[in-house]
C-alpha positions in Angstrom: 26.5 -15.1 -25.3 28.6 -14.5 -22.0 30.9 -17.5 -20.9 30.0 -19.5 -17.6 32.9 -17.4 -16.1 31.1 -14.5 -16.9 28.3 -15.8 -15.0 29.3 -17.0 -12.4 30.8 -13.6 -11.7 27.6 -11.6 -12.1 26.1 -14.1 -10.1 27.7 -13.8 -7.0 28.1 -10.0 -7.7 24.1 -10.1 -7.4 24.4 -12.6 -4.4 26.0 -9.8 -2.5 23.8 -7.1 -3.7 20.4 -9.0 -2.6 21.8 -10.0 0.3 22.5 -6.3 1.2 19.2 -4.9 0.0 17.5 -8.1 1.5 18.6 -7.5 5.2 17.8 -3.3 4.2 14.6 -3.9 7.0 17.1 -4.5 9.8 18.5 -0.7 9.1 17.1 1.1 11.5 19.1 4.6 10.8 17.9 5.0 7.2 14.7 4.0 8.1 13.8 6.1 11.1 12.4 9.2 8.9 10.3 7.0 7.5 8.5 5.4 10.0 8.1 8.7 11.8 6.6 10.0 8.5 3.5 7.9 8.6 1.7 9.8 5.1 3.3 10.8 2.2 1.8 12.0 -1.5 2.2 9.7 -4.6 1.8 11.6 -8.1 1.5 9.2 -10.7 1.7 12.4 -14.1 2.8 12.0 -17.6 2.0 11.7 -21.4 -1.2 9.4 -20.2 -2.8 13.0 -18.8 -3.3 14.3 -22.7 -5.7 11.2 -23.6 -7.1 11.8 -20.0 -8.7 8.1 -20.7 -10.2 8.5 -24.0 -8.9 7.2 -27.5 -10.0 7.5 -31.1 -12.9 9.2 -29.3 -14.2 5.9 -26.7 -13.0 5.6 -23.4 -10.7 2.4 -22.9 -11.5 0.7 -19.3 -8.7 0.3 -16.8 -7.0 3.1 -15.4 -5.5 6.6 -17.0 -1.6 5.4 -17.1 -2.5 2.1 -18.9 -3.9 3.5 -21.6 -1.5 3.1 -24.3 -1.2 -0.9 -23.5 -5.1 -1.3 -22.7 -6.1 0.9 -25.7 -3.5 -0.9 -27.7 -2.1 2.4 -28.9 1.1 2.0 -31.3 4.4 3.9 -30.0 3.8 6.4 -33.2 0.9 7.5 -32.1 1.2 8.0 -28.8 4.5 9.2 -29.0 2.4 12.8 -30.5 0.7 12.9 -27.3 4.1 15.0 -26.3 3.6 17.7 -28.9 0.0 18.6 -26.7 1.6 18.1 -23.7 2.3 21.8 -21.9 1.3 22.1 -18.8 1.8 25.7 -18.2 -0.2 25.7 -14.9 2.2 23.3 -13.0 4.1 25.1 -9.9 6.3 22.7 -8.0 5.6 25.1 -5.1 2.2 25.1 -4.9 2.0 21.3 -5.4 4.8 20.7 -2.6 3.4 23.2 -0.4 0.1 21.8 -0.7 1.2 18.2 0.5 2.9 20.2 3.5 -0.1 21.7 4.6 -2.2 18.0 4.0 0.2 17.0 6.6 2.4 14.6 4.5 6.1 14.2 5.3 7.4 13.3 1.7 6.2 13.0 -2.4 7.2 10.1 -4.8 6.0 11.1 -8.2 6.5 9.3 -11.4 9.7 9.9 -13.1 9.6 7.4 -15.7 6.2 5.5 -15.9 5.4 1.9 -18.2 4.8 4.4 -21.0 8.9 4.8 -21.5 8.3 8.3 -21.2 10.6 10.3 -19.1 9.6 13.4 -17.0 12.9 14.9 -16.6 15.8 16.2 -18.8 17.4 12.7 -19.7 19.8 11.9 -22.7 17.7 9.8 -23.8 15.3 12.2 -25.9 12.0 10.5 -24.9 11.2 13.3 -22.4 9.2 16.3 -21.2 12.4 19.0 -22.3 12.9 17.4 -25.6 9.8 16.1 -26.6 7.3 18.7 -25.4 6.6 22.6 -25.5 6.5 22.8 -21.9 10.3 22.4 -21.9 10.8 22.3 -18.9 12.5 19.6 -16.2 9.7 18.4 -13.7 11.6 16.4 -11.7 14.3 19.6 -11.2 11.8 22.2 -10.1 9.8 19.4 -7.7 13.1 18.3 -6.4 13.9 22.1 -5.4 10.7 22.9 -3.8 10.9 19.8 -2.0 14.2 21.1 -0.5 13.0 24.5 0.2 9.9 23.0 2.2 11.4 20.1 3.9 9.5 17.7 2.0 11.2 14.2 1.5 11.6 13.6 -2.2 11.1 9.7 -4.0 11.0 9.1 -7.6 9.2 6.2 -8.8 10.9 4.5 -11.8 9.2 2.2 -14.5 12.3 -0.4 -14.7 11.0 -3.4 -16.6 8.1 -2.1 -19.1 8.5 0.3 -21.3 5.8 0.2 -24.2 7.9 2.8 -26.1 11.3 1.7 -26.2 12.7 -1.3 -28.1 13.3 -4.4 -25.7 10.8 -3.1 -22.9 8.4 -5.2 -21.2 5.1 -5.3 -21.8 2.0 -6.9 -19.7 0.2 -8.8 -22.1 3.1 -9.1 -24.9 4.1 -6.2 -27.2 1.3 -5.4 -29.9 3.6 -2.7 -31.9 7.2 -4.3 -34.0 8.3 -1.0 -32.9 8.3 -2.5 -29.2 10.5 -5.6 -29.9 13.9 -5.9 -29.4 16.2 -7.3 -26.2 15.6 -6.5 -22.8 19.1 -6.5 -22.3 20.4 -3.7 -24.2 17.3 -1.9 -23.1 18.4 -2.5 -19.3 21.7 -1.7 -20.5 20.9 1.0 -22.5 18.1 2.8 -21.1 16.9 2.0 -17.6 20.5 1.6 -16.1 21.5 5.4 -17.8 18.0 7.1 -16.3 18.6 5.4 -13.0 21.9 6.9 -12.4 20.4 10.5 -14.1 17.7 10.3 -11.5 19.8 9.2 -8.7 22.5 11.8 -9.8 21.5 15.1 -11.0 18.9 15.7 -8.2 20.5 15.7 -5.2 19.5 13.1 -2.2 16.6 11.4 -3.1 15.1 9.5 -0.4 13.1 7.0 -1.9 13.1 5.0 -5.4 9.8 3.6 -6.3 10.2 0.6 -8.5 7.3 -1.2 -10.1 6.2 -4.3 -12.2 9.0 -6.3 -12.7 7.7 -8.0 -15.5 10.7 -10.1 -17.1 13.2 -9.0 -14.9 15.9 -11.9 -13.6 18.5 -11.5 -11.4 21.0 -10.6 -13.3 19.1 -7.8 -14.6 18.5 -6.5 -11.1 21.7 -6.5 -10.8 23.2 -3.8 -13.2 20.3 -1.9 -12.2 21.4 -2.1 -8.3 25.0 -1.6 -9.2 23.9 2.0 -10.6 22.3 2.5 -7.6 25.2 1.2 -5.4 27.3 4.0 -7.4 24.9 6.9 -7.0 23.1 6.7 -3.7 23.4 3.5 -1.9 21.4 4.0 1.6 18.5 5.1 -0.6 15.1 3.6 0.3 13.6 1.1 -1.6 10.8 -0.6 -2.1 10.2 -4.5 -2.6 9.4 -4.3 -6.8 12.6 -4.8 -8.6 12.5 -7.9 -9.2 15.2 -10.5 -9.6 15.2 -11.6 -6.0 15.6 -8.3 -4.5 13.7 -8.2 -1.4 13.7 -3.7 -0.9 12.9 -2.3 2.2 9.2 -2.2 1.7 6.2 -4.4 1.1 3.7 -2.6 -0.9 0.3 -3.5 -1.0 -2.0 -1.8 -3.5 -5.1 -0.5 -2.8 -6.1 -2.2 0.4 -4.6 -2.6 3.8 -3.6 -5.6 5.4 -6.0 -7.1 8.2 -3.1 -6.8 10.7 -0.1 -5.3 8.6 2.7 -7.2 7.7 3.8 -7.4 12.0 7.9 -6.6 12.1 8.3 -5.4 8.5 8.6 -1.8 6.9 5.0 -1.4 4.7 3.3 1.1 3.1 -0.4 0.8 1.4 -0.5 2.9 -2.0 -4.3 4.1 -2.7 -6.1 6.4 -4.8 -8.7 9.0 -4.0 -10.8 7.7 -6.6 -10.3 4.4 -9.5 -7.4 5.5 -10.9 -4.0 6.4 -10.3 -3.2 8.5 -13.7 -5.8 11.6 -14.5 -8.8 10.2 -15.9 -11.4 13.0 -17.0 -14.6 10.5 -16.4 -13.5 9.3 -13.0 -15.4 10.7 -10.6 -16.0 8.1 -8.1 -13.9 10.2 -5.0 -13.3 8.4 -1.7 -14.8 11.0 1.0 -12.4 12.8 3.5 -13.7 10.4 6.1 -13.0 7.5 4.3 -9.7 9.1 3.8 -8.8 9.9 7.4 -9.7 6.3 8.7 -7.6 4.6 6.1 -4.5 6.8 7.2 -6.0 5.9 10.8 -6.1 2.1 10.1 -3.0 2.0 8.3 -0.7 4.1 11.4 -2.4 1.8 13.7 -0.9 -1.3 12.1 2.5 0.0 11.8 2.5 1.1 8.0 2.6 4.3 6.1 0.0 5.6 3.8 0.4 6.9 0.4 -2.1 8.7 -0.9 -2.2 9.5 -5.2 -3.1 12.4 -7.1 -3.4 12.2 -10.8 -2.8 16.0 -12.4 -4.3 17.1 -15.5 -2.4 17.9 -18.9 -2.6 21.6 -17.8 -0.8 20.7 -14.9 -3.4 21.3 -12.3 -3.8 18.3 -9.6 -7.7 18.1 -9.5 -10.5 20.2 -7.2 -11.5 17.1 -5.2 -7.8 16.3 -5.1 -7.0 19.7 -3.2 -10.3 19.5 -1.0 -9.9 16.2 0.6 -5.8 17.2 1.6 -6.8 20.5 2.9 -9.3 18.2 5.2 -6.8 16.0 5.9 -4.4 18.5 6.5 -6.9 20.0 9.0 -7.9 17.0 11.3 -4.1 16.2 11.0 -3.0 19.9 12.8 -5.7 18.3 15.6 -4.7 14.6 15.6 -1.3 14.9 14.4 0.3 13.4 17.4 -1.2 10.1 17.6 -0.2 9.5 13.9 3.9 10.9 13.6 6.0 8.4 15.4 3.8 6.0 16.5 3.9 2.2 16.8 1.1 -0.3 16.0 -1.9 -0.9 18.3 -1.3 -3.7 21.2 -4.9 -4.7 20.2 -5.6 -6.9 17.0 -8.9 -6.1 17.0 -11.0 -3.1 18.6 -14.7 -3.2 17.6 -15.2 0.6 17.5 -11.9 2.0 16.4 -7.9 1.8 16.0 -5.0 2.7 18.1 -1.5 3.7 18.2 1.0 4.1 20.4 4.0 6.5 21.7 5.8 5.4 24.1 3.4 5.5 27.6 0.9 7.2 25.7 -1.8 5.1 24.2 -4.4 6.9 21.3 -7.5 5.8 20.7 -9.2 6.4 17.7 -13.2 6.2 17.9 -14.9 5.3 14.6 -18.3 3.9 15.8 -19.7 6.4 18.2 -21.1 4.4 21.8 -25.2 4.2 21.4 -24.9 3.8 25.2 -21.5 6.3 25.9 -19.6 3.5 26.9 -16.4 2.0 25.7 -14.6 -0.7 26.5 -10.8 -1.7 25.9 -8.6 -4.9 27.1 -6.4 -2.8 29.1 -5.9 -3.3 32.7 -2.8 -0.9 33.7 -2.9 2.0 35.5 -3.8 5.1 33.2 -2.7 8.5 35.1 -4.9 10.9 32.5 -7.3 10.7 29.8 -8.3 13.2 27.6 -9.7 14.3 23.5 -7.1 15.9 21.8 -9.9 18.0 19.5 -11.2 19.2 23.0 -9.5 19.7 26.3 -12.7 20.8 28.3 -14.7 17.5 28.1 -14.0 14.9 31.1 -13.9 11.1 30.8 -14.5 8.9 33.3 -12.7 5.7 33.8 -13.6 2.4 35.1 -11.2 -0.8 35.6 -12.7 -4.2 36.0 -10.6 -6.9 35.8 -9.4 -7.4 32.3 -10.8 -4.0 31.5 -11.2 -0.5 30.6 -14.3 1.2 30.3 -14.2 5.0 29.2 -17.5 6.8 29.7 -17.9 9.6 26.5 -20.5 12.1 25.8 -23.3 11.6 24.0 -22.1 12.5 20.3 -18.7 12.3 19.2 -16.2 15.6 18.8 -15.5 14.8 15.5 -17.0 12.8 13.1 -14.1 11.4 11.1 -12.0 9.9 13.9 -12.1 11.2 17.6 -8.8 10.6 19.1 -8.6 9.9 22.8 -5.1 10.1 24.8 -4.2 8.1 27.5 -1.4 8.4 29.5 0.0 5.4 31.2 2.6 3.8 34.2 4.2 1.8 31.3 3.8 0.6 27.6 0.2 -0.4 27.0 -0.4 -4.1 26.2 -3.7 -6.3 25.2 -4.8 -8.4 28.2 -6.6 -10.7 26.4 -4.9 -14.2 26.5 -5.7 -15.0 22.9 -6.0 -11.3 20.8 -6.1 -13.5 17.4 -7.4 -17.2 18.7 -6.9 -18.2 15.1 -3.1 -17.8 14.5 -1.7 -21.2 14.1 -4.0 -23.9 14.8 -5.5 -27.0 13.0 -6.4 -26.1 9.5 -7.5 -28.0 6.7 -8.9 -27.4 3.0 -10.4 -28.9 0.0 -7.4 -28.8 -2.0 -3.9 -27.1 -2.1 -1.9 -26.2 -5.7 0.9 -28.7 -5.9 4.4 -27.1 -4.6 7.6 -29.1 -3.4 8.2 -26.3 -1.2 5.1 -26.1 0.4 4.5 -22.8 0.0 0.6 -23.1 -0.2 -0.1 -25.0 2.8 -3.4 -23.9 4.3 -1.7 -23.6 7.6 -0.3 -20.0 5.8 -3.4 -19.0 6.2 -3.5 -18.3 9.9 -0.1 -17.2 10.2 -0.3 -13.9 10.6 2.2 -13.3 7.9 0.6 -11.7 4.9 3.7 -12.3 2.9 2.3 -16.1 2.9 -0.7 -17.9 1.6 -2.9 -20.6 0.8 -3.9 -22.0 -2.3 -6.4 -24.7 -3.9 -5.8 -26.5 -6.9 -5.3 -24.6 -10.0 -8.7 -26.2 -11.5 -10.9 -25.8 -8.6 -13.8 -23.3 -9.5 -15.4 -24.1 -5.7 -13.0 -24.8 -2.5 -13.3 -24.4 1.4 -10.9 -23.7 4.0 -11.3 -24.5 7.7 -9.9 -23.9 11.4 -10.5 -25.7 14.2 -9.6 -23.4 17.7 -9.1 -26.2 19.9 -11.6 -24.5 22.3 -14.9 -22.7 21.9 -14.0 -19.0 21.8 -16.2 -15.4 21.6 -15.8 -14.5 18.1 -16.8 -11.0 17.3 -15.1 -10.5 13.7 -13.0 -11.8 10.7 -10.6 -10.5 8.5 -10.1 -12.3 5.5 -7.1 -11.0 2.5 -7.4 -12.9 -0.8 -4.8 -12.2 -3.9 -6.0 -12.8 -7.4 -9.4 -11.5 -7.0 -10.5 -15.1 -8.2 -13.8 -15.3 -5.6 -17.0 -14.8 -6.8 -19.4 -16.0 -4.1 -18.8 -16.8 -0.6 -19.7 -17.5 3.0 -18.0 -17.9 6.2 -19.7 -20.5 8.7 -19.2 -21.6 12.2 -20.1 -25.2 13.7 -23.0 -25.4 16.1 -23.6 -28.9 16.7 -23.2 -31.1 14.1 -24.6 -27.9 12.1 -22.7 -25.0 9.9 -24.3 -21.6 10.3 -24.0 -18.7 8.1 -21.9 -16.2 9.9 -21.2 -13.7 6.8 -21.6 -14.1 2.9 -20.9 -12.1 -0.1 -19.6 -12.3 -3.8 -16.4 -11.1 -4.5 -14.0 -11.2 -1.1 -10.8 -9.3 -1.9 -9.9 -7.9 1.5 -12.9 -7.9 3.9 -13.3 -7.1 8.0 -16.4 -7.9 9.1 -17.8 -7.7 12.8 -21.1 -9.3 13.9 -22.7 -10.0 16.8 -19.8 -12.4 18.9 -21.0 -16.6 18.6 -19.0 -19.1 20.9 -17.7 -21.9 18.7 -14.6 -24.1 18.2 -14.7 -24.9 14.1 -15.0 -21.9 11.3 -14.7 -22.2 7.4 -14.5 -20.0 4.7 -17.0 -21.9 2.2 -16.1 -20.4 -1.6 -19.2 -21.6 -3.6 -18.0 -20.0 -7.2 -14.6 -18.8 -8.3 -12.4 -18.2 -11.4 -10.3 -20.8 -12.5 -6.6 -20.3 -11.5 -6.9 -21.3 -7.8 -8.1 -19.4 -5.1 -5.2 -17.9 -2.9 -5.8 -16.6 0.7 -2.9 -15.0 2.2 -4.7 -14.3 5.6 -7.9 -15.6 7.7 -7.9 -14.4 10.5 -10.7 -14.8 13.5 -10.9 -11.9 16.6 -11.9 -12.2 20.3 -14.8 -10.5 21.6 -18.1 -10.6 24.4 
């Protein structure tokens, strides 16, 4: 038991600590690869690749890197899964020059995932040069091809659970005695040693991927950012310590936010298919398109995309894996330039596309082809040249009126994933639409909101534009509603609606027509949707949530986008 002293000492030690890493968005040096970088590769490989989703011969749901917590496996018997792991095909080289050539800038694989399992030389004998035939130091061999390439390096590090070592944290509660002890001495004992081996014996390591952060306080956080205060302090981090450390990152998971998080560092983590650890039944692949207009969608609201690979036991990083980067790759030696460097769009919302920005130089990205060759942007200043970067022989013809831009094209589109259009401009583009986002703070009301003295689940966070905000009904409420009122009838051409929790089951969004509520868009489960329609005039919207889960739903944004 520590005396108040004691403390009060660590306390203020972590005060200072958080503070730093809390104000780490305001440092623009450390920072600057980054936002240039714009796509990076995350490997998520370890022991989970031997089961490859399948124990005592039935596949356990969820995806490959839960598998020892979903399947319930005890640490004995997953700890053999090292004596089959020897993945003799692995070449850090290949794998490094691979992401070069997709076009990404840096990797973060897994050093140490929830499994406790460690996939680099570590004193701690868990790990792939002590536990496995392979031998061999994965981390060691990625972290030189990386510098050989130019490749950034990260390493993701599991800091909270740990299914195989004594103390750990575990989602769900440990289901093995072999899992219980203190989290304390295992902080003490195990994370804080690996973190200062990672961020040691490797050379620079540009970013440290935390993740979970199950169970961890702040004073927990703390010896784990006082090792990486000793090793490499102006490393990049992201937001999932824990403990009140805010990182340099928000990290949302398999979606992208409706308008990004608007003056914060963000990067969307996503998989090519349902799963981020090797799963030998999951074939469900994202196509190359799909693929290319994420990393699009993503640039264009200021964020970085990371995309996931799971490899095999063998070592091998799957077929469908390697296709879709070598397309990437491809449309990327094209398009390149109006992803590197670039800012978000001036436009919240363009009905056929995305765009980003360098400097005087505006890119537009067409998704939805013209039926009648005809584009139209809110830009009104001057534009000295306009031209597709896939073809350079192809004129466009430009035509200003008033609040607009309209770009004749030709009749089918250069390329089919995303055909990028430059313009060149007197001076920074900027939306000339008065009200981009008519929705962002107005009159809101809903049916209910989860009791806070804080606040922090007024509906108003809803149209905020802040997706680090939200709304939230009452923890008992299986049906709930959420409305806006514009002040003014407005041309509304789409929504964008981000919910956390995943409690919706059945929905509709309505507009007022009268004294009427029509139907604008319905579904079941909502998750993160953008949905464009033909435009309505109207002053009052709601989001009308017929069926849910209990728990209370939670809307972080809702967000409503000009149009005629």
């Amino acid at each position: 038991m520590k005396s108040k002293l004691t403390k009060l000492v660590l306390a203020l030690l972590l005060l200072g600590v958080s503070s730093q890493f809390s104000m780490a968005q305001e440092n623009n040096d450390k920072m600057q690869w980054w936002k240039e970088a714009r796509f990076g590769l995350f490997i998520h490989w370890g022991l989970y690749a031997v089961p490859a989703g399948i124990w005592n011969g039935k596949e356990i749901p969820g995806i490959g890197e839960w598998i020892m917590n979903r399947g319930k496996i005890p640490v004995a018997d997953y700890r053999q899964f090292a004596s089959n792991f020897n993945p003799v095909k692995f070449n850090a080289e290949e794998w490094v020059k691979m992401a070069k050539n997709a076009g990404m800038k840096y990797i973060v694989i897994t050093s140490k995932h929830h499994d406790g399992f460690a996939m680099f030389k570590s004193k701690d004998s868990f790990n792939i040069v002590d536990a496995t035939p392979f031998k061999r130091d994965i981390v060691a061999e990625m972290a030189a091809a990386c510098k050989k390439y130019g490749i950034r390096l990260g390493l993701y590090y599991s800091q909270a659970q740990d299914w195989n070592h004594p103390g750990g944290a575990a989602s769900g509660g440990h289901w093995d005695s072999a899992q219980n002890g203190n989290m304390d001495q295992y902080i003490e004992n195990v994370a804080v040693p690996q973190v200062k081996e990672i961020l040691t014996n490797y050379g620079p390591i540009s970013v440290i991927w935390w993740d979970t952060p199950k169970d961890m306080n702040a004073e927990r956080a703390g010896k784990i950012m006082e090792a990486v205060k000793a090793t490499q302090p102006d490393i990049i981090m992201n937001n999932r310590l824990g403990g009140g450390v805010a990182g340099d990152l928000e990290t949302p998971e398999q979606y992208i936010p409706a308008t990004g998080y608007p003056g914060l560092n963000w990067e969307s983590c996503m998989t090519m298919n349902n799963t981020w650890g090797f799963k030998s039944n999951d074939n469900n692949w994202k196509s190359t398109k799909t693929l290319i207009r994420n990393l699009v969608d993503i640039a264009s609201k200021g964020g970085n995309y990371l995309l996931n690979v799971g490899p095999t036991s063998e070592g091998m990083i799957p077929a469908p894996s390697v296709e879709r980067l070598q397309q990437i790759g491809t449309w990327l030696k094209i398009n390149g330039e109006a992803i590197y460097g670039t800012s978000a769009s001036p436009f919240a919302y363009l009905p056929w596309g995305r765009a980003t920005v360098k400097e005087n130089k505006l890119f537009l990205h067409v998704f939805n082809w013209p039926v009648n060759g005809t584009i139209k942007l809110p830009l009104s200043g001057l534009i000295k040249k306009a031209y597709f970067l896939s073809v350079k022989n192809i004129s466009i013809k430009i035509t200003q009126k008033g609040m607009y831009t309209f770009l004749q094209l030709p009749a089918n589109a250069p390329d089919s994933n995303a055909t990028v259009i430059a313009l060149e401009l007197n001076k920074k583009p900027v939306s000339s639409l008065p009200s981009p986002i008519p929705s962002v703070i107005k009159m809101s009301e809903a049916s209910s909101t989860e009791p806070d003295l804080s606040n922090k689940w007024n509906c108003k966070n809803a149209f905020d534009n802040n997706s680090l905000s939200s709304w939230k009904s009452a923890k008992t409420d299986t049906s709930a509603w959420l409305s806006i009122d514009l002040g003014k009838s407005f041309n509304i051409g789409a929504l964008a609606i981000s919910e956390a929790g995943g409690r919706i089951l059945k929905y509709t969004v309505e507009y007022k027509d009268g004294n009427d509520w029509k139907k604008l868009v319905e579904g079941g489960s909502l998750n993160n949707i953008l949905k464009q329609f033909h435009p309505v005039s109207a002053q009052q919207f709601r989001l009308n949530i017929s069926q849910a889960k209990k728990g209370g739903v939670e809307i972080k944004e809702f967000q409503l986008f000009y149009d005629e």
